[in-house]
N, C-alpha and C positions, 0 to 999 in steps of 0.2 A: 537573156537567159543567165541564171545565175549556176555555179557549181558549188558542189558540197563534199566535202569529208567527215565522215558519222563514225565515229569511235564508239562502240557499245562497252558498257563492262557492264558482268555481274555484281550485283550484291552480294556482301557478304557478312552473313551465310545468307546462301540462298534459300529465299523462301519455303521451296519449295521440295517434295522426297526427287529421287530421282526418276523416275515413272513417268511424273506430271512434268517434270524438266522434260523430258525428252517430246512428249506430246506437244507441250509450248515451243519448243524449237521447230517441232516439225508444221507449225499452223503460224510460225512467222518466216519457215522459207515459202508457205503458198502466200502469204501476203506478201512478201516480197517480189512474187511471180509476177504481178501485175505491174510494177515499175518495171521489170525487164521486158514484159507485151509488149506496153507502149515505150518503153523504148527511152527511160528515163532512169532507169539504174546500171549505174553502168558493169558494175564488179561487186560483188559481197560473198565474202567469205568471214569463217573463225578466224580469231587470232590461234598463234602455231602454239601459246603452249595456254589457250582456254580460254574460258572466262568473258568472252565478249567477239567481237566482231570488228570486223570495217566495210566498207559501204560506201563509193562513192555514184552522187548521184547528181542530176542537174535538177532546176526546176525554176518557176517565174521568182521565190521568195524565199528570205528564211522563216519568216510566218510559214509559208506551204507547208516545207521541210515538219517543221516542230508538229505541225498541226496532222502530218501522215506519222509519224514515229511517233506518237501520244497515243495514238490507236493501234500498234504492232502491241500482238499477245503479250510477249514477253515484257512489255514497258506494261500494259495494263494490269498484268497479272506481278508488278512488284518485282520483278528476277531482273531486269537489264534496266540500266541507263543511257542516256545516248549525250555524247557531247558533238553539237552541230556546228562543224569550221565553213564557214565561206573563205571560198579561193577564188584568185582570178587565175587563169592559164595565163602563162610565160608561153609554154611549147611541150609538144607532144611528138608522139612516133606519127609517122604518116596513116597509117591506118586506122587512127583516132580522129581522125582530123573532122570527118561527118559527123560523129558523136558532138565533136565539141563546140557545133557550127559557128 
């Protein structure tokens, strides 16, 4: 299994009025729902002052990774970019530990 850190930022300007922003944000946290189902994203939230997000997640590839965030609204729809870091885990809190089998 590989892990992933996803830095999103917006464009700027963003594409888009604010209306349609907010609609695009609300239809890549249900696509996002489906990584945390199964159980392969582990935390995503905004950055604290905007503009983009963070995301970490596991998966078999950084192929997979690129090829699920190509398809999130916001990437299709021109408003976010993602830059995808592969990590290896050093160490965790013990409560992660099943996450990060």
């Amino acid at each position: 299994m590989k892990y992933f850190s996803i830095v999103s930022t917006f464009r700027n300007p963003v594409p888009v009025d604010g209306e349609t922003l907010e609609e695009l944000i609300d239809e890549h946290k249900a696509y996002l729902q489906k990584g945390f189902d199964e159980g392969w994203i582990l935390v995503s939230g905004p950055k604290s002052k905007g503009g983009g997000g963070i995301i970490f997640m596991k998966g078999a590839s950084l192929k997979d990774a690129e090829n699920y965030f190509s398809s999130d609204p916001l990437k299709k729809s021109g408003v976010q970019d993602y830059e995808i870091i592969e990590f290896e885990l050093h160490d965790c809190q013990p409560m992660l530990k099943d996450w990060f089998e």
